[in-house]
SERO-4910 file (N, C-alpha, C, O; in steps of 0.05 Angstrom, whole numbers):
BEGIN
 pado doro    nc1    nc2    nc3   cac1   cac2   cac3    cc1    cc2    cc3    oc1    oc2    oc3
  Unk    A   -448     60    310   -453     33    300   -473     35    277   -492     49    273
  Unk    A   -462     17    262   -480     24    230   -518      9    242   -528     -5    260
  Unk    A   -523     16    229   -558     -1    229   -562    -15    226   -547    -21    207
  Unk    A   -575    -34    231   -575    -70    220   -587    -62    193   -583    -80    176
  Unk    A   -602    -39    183   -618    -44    149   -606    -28    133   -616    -17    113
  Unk    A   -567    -26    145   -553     -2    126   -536    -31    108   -524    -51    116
  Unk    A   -542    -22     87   -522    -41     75   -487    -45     72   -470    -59     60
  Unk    A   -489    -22     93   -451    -18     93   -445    -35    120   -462    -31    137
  Unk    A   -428    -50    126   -411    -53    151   -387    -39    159   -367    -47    147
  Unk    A   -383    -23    174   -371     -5    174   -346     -9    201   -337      9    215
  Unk    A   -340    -32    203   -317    -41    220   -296    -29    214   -295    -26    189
  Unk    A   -279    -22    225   -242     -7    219   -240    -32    205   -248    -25    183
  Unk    A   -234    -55    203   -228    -76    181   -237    -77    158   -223    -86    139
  Unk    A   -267    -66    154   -276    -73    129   -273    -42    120   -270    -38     95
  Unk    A   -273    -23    135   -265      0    119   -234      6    109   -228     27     98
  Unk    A   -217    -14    114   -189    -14    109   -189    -33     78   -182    -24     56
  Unk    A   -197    -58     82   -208    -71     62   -216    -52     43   -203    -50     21
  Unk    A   -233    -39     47   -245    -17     15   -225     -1     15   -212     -3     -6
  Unk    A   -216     16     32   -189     31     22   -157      9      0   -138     16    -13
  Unk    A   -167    -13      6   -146    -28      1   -147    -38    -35   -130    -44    -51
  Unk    A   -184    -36    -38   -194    -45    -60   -190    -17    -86   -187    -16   -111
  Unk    A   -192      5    -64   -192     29    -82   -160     38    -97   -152     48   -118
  Unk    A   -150     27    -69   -113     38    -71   -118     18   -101   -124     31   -121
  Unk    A   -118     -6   -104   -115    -24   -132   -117     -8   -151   -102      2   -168
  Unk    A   -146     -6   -144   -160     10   -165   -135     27   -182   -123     20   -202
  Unk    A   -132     50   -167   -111     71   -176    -91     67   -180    -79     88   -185
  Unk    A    -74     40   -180    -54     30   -189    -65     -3   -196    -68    -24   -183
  Unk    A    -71      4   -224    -74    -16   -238    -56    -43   -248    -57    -67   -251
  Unk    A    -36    -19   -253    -15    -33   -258      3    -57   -233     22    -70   -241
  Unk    A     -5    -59   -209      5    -68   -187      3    -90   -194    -16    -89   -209
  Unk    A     12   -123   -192     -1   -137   -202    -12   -163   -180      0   -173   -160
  Unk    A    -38   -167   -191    -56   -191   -170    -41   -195   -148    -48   -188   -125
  Unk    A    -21   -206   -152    -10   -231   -144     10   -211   -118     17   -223    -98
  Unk    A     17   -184   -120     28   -179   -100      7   -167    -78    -14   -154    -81
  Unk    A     21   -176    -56      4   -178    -27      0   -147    -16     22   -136    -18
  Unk    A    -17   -130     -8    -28   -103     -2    -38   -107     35    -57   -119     45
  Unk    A    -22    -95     44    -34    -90     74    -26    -74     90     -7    -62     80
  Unk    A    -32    -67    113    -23    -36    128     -6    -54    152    -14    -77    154
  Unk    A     13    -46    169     33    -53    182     39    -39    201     38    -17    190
  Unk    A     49    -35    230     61    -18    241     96    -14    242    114    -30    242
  Unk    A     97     20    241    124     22    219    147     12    249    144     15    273
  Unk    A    167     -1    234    192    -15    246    203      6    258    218      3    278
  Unk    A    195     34    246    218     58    251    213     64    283    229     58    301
  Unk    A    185     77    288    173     80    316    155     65    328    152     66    352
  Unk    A    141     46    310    121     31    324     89     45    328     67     37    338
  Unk    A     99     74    314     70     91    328     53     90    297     30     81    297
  Unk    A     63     99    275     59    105    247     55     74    228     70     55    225
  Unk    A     28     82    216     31     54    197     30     61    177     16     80    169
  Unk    A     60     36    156     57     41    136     45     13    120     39     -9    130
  Unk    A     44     23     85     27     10     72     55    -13     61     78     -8     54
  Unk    A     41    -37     62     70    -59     48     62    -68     22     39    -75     18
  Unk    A     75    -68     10     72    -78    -19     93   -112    -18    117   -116    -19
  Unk    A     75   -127    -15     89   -162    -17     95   -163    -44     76   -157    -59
  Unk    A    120   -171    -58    125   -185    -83    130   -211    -81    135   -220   -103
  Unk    A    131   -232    -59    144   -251    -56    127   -274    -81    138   -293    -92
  Unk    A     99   -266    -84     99   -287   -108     95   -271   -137     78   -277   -154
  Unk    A    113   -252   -141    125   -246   -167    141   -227   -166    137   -204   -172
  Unk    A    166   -240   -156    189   -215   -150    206   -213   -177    230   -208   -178
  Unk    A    186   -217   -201    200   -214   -228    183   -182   -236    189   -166   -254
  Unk    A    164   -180   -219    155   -146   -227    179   -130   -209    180   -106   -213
  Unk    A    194   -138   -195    210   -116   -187    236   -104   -190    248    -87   -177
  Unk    A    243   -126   -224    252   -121   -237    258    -93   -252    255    -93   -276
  Unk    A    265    -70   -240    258    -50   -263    283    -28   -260    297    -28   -240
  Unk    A    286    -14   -276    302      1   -276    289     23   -251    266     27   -242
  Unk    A    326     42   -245    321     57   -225    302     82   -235    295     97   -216
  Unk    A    293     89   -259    268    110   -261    245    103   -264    226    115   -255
  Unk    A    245     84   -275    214     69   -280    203     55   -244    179     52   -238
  Unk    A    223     49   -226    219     40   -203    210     71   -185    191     72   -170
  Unk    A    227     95   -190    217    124   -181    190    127   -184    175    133   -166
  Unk    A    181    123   -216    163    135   -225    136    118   -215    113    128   -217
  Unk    A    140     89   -202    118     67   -202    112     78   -164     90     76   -153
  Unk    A    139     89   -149    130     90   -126    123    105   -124    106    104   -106
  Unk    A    126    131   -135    114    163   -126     82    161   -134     67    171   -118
  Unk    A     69    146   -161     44    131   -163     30    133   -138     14    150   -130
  Unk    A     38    112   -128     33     78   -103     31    101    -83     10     98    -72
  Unk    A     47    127    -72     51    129    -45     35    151    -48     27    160    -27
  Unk    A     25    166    -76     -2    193    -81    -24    172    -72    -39    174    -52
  Unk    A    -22    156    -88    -49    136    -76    -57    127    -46    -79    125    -34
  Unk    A    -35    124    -40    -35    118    -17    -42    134      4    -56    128     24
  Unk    A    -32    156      0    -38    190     14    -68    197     15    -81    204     35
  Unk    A    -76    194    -12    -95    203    -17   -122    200    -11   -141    216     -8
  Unk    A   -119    165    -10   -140    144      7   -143    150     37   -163    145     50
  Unk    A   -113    164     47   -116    149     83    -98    130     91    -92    129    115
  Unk    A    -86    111     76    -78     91     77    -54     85     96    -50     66    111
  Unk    A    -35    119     87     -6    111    103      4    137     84     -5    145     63
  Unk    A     25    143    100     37    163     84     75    157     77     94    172     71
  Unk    A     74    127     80     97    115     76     92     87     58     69     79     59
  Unk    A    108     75     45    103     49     29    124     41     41    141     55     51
  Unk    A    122     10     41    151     -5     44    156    -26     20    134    -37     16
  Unk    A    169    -33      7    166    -62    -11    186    -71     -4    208    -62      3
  Unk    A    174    -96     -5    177   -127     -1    186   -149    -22    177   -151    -45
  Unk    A    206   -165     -9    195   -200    -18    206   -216     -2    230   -220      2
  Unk    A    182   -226      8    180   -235     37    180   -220     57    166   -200     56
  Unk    A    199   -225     85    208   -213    102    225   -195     88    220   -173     98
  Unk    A    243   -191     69    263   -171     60    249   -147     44    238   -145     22
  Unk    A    257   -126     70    255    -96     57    276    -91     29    301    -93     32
  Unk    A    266    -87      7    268    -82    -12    277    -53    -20    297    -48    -35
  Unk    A    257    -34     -7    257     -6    -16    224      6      1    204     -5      8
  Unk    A    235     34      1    211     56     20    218     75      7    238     80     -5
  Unk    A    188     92     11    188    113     -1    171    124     10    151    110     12
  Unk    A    170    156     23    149    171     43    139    200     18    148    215      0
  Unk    A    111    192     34    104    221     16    119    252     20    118    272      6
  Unk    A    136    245     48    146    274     40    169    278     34    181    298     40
  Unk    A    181    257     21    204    258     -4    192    265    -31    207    271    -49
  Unk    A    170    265    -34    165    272    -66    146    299    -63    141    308    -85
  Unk    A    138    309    -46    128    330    -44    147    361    -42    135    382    -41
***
């Protein structure tokens, strides 16, 4: 338990939160408006992955099939790299869009 005179709170929530702030960080390009959160995966139920929401700008997901390669292999180093998940899923809305696991690009 953190200290009451540490200035960190160190809850699994708020340390997911900063992982969440950092993943941004390293993909700048992601934009505001799409939704970032960790999920338990549909596949087993045991593994969480990271979701990427487009539902309020599903005009970024517009992209061609290399420029869409090149934006996920990004998103899912970041993602690795943080802790976060070692799978992405995207979104808009409820509709799986597209996944991508870090150990397809490795």
């Amino acid at each position: 338990m953190a200290s009451k005179n540490s200035p960190f709170n160190c809850t699994s929530i708020d340390l997911e939160l900063e992982a969440i702030k950092r993943f941004r960080f390293l993909a700048p390009f992601l934009p505001p408006e799409c939704r970032v959160y960790r999920e338990l995966s549909e596949l087993n139920g045991r593994s969480t992955v990271l979701c990427l929401d487009f539902s309020a700008c599903p005009q970024d997901l517009e992209m061609n099939q290399q420029e869409w390669q090149e934006f996920a292999e990004l998103l899912v180093h970041s993602s690795h790299y943080l802790g976060l998940a070692n799978y992405l899923v995207f979104k808009n809305g409820d509709r799986t869009v597209g996944w991508m696991s870090f150990n397809q690009i490795v």
